[in-house]
C-alpha positions as CSV (number, residue, x, y, z in Angstrom):
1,X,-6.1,3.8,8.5
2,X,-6.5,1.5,11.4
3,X,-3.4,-0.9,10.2
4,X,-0.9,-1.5,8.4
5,X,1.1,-5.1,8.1
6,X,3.7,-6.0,6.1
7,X,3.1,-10.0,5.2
8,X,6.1,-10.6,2.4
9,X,9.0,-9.3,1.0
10,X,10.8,-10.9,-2.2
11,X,14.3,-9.6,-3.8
12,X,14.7,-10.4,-7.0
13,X,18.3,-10.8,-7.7
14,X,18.3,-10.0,-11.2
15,X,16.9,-6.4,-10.2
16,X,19.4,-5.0,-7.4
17,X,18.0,-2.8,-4.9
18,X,14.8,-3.5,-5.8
19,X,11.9,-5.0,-3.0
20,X,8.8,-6.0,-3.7
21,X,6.8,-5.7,-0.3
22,X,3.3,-6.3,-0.1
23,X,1.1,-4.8,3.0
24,X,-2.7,-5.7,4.3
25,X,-4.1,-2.0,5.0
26,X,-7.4,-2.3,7.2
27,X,-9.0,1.1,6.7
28,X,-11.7,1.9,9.1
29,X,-14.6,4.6,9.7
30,X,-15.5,4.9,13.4
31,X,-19.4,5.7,12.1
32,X,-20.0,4.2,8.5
33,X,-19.2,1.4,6.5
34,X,-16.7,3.1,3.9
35,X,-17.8,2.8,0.2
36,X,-15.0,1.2,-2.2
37,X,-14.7,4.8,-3.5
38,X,-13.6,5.9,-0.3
39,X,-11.6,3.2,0.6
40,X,-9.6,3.4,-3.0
41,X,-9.2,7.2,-2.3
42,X,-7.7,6.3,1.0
43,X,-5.1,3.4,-0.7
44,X,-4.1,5.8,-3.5
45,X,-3.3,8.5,-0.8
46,X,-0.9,5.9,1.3
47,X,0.5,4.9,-2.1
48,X,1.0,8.5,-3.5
49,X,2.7,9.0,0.2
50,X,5.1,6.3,0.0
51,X,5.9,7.0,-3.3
52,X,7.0,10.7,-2.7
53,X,9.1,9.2,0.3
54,X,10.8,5.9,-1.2
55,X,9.8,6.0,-4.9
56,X,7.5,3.2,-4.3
57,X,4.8,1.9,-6.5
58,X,1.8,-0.2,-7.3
59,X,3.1,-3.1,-8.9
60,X,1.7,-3.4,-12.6
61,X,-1.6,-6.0,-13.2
């Protein structure tokens, strides 16, 4: 991962506790272009780590 920025956060008062923060993640291979498989393997990793640390999780479509 080259970056990572966090550009919002919204509270939703009728869910204390809860955050919704969304992140720009700029993945980038020093020798390749990465393929959207790789990239998406690379997401679900950061994802999978943050959730193990703060319960966090992709919000649903």
């Amino acid at each position: 991962m080259k970056a990572c920025r966090l550009f919002d956060v919204y509270e939703d008062a009728s869910k204390p506790g809860h955050k919704s923060l969304s992140f720009t993640l700029t993945f980038q291979h020093p020798e390749k272009t990465l393929s959207d498989d790789e990239a998406n393997a690379l997401r679900d990793k950061a994802v999978a780590a943050l959730s193990k640390k703060f319960g966090a999780e992709l919000r649903k479509k």
